[in-house]
C-alpha positions as CSV (number, residue, x, y, z in Angstrom):
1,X,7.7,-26.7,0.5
2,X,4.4,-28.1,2.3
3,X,4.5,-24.8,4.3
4,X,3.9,-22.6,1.1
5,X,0.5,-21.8,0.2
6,X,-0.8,-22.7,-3.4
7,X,-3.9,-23.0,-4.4
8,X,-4.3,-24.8,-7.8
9,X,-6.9,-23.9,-10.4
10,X,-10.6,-24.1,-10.1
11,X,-13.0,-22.9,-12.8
12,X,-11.4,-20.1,-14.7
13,X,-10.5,-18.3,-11.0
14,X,-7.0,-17.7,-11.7
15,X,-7.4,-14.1,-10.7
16,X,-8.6,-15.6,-6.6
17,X,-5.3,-18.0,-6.5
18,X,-3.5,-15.3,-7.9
19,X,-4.1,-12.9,-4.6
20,X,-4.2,-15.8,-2.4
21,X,-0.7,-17.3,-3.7
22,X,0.7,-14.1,-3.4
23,X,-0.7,-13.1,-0.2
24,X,-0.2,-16.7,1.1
25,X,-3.8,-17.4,2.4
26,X,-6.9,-17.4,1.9
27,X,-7.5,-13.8,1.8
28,X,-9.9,-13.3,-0.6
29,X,-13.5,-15.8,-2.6
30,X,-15.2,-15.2,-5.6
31,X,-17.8,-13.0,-3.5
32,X,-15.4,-10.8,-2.6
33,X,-13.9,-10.4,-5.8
34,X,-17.4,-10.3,-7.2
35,X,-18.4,-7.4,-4.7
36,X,-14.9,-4.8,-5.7
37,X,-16.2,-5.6,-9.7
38,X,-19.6,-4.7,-9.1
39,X,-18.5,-1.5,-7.5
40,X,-15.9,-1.3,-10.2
41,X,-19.2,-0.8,-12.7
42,X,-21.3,1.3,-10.5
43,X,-18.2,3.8,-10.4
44,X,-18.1,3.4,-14.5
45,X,-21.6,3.7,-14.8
46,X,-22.0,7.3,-12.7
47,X,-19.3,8.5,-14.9
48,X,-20.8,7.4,-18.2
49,X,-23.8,9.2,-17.0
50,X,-22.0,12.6,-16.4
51,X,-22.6,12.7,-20.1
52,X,-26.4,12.2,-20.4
53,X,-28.6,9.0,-19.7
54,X,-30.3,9.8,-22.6
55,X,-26.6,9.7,-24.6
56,X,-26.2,6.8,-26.9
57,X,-23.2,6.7,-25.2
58,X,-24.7,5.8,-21.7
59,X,-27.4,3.6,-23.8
60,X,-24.4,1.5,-25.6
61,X,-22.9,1.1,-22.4
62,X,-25.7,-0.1,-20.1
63,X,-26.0,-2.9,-23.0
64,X,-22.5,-4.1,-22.7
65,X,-21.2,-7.0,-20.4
66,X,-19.3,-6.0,-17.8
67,X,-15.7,-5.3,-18.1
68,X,-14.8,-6.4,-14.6
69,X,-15.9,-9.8,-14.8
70,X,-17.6,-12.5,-16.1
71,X,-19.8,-15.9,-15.2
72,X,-16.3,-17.8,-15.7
73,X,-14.6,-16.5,-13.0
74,X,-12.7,-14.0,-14.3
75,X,-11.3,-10.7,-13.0
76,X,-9.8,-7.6,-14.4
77,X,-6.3,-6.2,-13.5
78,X,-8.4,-3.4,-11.9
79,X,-10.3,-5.8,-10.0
80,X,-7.2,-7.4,-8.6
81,X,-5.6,-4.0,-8.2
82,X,-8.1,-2.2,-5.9
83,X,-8.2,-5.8,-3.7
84,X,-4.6,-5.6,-3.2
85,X,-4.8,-1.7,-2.1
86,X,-6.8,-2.9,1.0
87,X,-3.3,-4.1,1.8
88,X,-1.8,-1.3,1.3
89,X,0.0,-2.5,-2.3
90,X,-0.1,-1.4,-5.7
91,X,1.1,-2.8,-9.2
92,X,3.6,-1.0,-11.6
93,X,3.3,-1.9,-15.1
94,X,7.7,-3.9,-15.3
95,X,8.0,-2.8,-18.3
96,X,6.7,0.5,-18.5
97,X,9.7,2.9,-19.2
98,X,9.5,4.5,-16.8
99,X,10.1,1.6,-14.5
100,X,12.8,0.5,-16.9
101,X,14.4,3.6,-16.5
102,X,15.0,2.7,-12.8
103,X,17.0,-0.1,-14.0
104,X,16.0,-2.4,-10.7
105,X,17.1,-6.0,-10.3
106,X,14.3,-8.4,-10.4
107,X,15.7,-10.3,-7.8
108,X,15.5,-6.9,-5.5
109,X,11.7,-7.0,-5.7
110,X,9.6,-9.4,-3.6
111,X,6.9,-10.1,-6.3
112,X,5.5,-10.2,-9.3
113,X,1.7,-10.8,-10.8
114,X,1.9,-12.0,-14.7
115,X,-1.2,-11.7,-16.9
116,X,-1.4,-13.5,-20.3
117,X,-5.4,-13.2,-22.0
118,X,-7.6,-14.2,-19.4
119,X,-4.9,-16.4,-16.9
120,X,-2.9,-14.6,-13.6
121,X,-0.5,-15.9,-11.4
122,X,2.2,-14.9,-9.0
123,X,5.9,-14.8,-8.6
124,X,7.2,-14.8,-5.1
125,X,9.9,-14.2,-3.1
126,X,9.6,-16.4,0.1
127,X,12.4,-16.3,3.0
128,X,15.7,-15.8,0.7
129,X,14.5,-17.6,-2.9
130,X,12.0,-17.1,-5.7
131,X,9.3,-19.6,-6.6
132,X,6.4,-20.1,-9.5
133,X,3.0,-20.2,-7.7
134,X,1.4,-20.3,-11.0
135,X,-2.4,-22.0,-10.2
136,X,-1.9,-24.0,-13.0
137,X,0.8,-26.0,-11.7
138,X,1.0,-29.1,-9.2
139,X,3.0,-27.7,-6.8
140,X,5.7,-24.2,-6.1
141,X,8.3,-24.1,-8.7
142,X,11.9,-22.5,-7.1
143,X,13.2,-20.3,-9.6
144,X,17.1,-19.5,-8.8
145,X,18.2,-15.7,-8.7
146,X,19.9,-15.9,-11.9
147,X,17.0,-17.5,-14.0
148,X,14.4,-14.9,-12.6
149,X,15.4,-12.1,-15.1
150,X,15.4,-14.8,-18.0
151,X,12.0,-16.5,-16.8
152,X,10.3,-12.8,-16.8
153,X,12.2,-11.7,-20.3
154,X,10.4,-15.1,-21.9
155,X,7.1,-14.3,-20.3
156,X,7.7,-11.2,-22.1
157,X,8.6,-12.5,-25.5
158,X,5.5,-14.9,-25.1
159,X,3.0,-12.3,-24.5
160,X,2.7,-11.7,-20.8
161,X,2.0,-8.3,-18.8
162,X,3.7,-8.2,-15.7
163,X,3.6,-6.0,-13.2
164,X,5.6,-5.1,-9.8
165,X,4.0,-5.6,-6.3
166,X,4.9,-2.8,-4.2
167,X,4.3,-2.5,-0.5
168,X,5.1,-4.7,2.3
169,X,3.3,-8.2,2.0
170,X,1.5,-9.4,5.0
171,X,3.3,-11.9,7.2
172,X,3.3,-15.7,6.4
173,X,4.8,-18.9,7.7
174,X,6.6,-19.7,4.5
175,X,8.7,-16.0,4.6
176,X,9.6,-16.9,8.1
177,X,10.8,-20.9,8.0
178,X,12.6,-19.7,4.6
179,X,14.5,-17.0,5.9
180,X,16.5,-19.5,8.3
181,X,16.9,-22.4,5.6
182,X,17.0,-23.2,1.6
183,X,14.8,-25.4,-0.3
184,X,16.0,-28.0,-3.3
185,X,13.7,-29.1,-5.5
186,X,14.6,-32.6,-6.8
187,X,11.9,-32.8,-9.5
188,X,10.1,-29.5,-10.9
189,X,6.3,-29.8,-10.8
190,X,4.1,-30.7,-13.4
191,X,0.8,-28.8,-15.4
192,X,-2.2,-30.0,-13.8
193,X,-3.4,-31.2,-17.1
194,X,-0.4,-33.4,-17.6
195,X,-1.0,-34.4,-14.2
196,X,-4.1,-36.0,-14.8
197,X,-3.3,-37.6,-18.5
198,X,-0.6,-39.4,-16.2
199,X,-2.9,-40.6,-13.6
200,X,-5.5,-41.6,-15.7
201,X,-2.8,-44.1,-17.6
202,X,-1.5,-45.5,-14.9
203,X,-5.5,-46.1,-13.4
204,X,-6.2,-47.7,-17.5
205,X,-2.3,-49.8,-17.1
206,X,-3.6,-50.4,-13.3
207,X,-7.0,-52.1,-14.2
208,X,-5.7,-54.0,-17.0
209,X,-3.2,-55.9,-15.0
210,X,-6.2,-56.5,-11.9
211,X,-8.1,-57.6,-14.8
212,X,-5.6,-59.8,-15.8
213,X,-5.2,-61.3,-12.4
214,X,-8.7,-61.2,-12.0
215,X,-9.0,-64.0,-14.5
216,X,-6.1,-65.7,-13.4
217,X,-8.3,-65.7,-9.7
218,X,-11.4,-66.9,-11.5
219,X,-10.2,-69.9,-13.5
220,X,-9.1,-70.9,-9.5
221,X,-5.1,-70.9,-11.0
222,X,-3.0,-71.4,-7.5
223,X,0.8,-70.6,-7.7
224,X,1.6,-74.2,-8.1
225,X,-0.6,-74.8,-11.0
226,X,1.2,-71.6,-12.3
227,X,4.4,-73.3,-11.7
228,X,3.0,-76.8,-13.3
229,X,1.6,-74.4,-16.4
230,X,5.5,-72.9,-17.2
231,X,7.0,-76.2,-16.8
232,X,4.7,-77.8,-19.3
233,X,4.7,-74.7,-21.8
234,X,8.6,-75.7,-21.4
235,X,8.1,-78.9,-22.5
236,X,5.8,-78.1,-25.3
237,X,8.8,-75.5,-26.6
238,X,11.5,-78.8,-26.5
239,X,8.9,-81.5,-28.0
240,X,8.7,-78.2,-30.9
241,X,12.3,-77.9,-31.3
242,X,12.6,-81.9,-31.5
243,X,10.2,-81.9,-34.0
244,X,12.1,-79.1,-35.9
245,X,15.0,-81.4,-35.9
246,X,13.5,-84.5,-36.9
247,X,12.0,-82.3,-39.6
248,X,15.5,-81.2,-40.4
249,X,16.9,-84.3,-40.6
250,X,14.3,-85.4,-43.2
251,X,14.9,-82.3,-45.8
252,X,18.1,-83.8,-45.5
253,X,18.1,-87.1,-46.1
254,X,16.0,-86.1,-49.2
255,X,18.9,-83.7,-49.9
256,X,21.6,-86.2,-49.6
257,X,19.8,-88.6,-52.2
258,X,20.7,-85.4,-55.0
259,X,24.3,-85.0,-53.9
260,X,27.4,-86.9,-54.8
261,X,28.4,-89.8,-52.5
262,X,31.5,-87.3,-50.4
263,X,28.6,-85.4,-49.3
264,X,26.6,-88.3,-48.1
265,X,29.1,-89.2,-45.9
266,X,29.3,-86.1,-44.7
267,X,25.7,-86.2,-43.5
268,X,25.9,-89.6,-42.6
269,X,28.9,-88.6,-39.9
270,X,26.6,-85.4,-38.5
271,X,23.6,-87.3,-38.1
272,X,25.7,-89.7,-36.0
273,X,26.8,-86.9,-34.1
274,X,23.3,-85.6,-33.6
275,X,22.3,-89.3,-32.2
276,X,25.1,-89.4,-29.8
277,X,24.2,-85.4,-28.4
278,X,20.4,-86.9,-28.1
279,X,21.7,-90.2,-26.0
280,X,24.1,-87.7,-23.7
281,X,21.2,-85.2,-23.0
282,X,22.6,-82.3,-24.6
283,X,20.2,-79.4,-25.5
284,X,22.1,-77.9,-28.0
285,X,19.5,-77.8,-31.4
286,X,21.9,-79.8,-34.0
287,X,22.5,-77.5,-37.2
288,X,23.2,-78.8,-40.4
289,X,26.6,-76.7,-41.3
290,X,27.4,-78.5,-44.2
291,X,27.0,-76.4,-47.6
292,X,25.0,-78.4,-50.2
293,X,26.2,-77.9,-54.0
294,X,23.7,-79.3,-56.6
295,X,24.9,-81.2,-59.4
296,X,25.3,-79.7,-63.4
C-alpha cells in the first residue's frame, strides 16, 4: 500500500486531502482552493447585484460570511466541484433518483467523494479493488467488492452525501502496480485520534519503566547485587513461613491443654512429624489437619 497516496488530516482541510486522495497527488493547497472560493463569491456577488446595490437584499448579503469557505479550512461542495472540472470530472448527487433510476453497481464506478457536516473524503478504486482514503485515518482501508454497497448504504443511514465521480481520473502509480497484483490487508487502520491516545500510553508505560530502571542505575544496583537482593528476599519469605509455624505450633500447644488426652496424642505424633520434615530439609509448610472439638 506504500504506493497509494494519502494524505492525513491537517487543520480542518479535509476538503484538500479529499481532491488530493482522490486524484493521487498533490494536485491542489489551500491557495488554490482559496482562489476557486473567492471567485465562487465574486460570481455570487455580481448576481446578487443584478437586483440593486441599494436592495436590502445585496446589503444582507455583502454582511454575510462567505459560503465557500472559512478561516478553518473548509471548502464547499461547489468549491471542490469546479476544482475537479479542471480535470475534466463532475459529481452526481448517488442518490438522487435519477441516478437511482440507472440502477448502477457501485462496484462499476471508480469513485466516490462522501460529505458528512463540514468533513470530505474519498472512495477509490485503485488497479482492480476499492479502498477508504478517508484523511482521517492512519493509513488506506481496502474495502472488498461486496462490502462497498453496504459501506455506502451505512454512510447513508448515518447522514452522509455522496456523490459519483465521473470522468476519467488522471494516471497514478497506484492504478498501475494494482492492476497486475492484489493487496491484503492484515490489520485495518486506525482513527488518527486513537492513534495518538495509543502512542501517548505507551510513551507514559515507556517512561515509567526508564524511570524505574533509572533508579535502579542510580542506587549503583549491578545484576549480581540484583541476584544477591532475590535470593535474600527468598530467605526472608522462608524465615516468615518458619515463624508462621512456630507460631502455629504454639496456638496449638495452648489448644491441646483444653482438649481431652486422645487428642493430645494426636498432636504430640504431628509435631513429631513436623520435627522429623525440619531435620530432612523438606519445605513442605506443616498443617495442623487435625479437627479440634471443645469440651461441654
Amino acid at each position: 500500500m506504500e504506493s497509494i497516496f494519502h494524505e492525513k488530516q491537517e487543520g480542518s482541510l479535509c476538503a484538500q486531502h479529499c481532491l488530493n486522495n482522490l486524484l493521487q497527488g498533490e494536485y491542489f493547497s489551500p491557495v488554490e482552493l482559496s482562489s476557486i472560493a473567492h471567485q465562487l463569491d465574486e460570481e455570487e456577488r455580481m448576481r446578487m447585484a443584478e437586483g440593486g446595490v441599494t436592495s436590502e437584499d445585496y446589503r444582507t448579503f455583502l454582511q454575510q460570511p462567505s459560503g465557500n469557505m472559512d478561516d478553518s479550512g473548509f471548502f464547499s461542495i461547489q468549491v471542490i466541484s469546479n476544482a475537479l472540472k479542471v480535470w475534466g470530472l463532475e459529481l452526481i448527487l448517488f442518490n438522487s433518483p435519477e441516478y437511482q433510476r440507472l440502477r448502477i453497481n457501485p462496484i462499476n464506478e471508480r469513485s466516490f467523494i462522501c460529505n458528512y457536516k463540514e468533513h470530505w473524503f474519498t472512495v477509490r478504486k485503485l488497479g482492480k479493488q476499492w479502498f477508504n482514503l478517508n484523511s482521517l485515518l492512519t493509513g488506506p482501508e481496502l474495502i472488498s467488492d461486496t462490502y462497498l454497497a453496504l459501506f455506502l448504504a451505512q454512510l447513508q443511514q448515518e447522514g452522509y452525501s455522496i456523490f459519483v465521480v465521473k470522468g476519467d481520473l488522471p494516471d497514478c502509480e497506484a492504478d498501475q502496480l494494482l492492476q497486475m497484483v492484489r493487496v491484503q490487508q492484515m490489520q485495518r487502520p486506525k482513527l488518527i485520534g486513537e492513534e495518538l491516545a495509543q502512542l501517548k500510553e505507551q510513551r507514559v508505560h515507556k517512561t515509567d519503566l526508564e524511570r524505574v530502571f533509572g533508579a535502579n542505575e542510580g542506587s549503583g544496583m549491578a545484576d549480581q547485587d540484583e541476584e544477591d537482593l532475590r535470593r535474600a528476599l527468598a530467605l526472608s519469605r522462608q524465615e516468615m513461613d518458619m515463624e508462621d509455624e512456630e507460631a502455629d505450633l504454639r496456638r496449638a500447644i495452648q489448644l491441646s491443654m483444653q482438649v481431652p488426652g486422645i487428642y493430645l496424642q494426636m498432636f504430640h505424633r504431628r509435631q513429631v512429624q513436623i520435627l522429623l520434615q525440619k531435620s530432612c530439609g523438606r519445605e513442605e509448610k506443616p498443617t495442623l489437619k487435625s479437627k479440634v472439638v471443645g469440651t461441654n
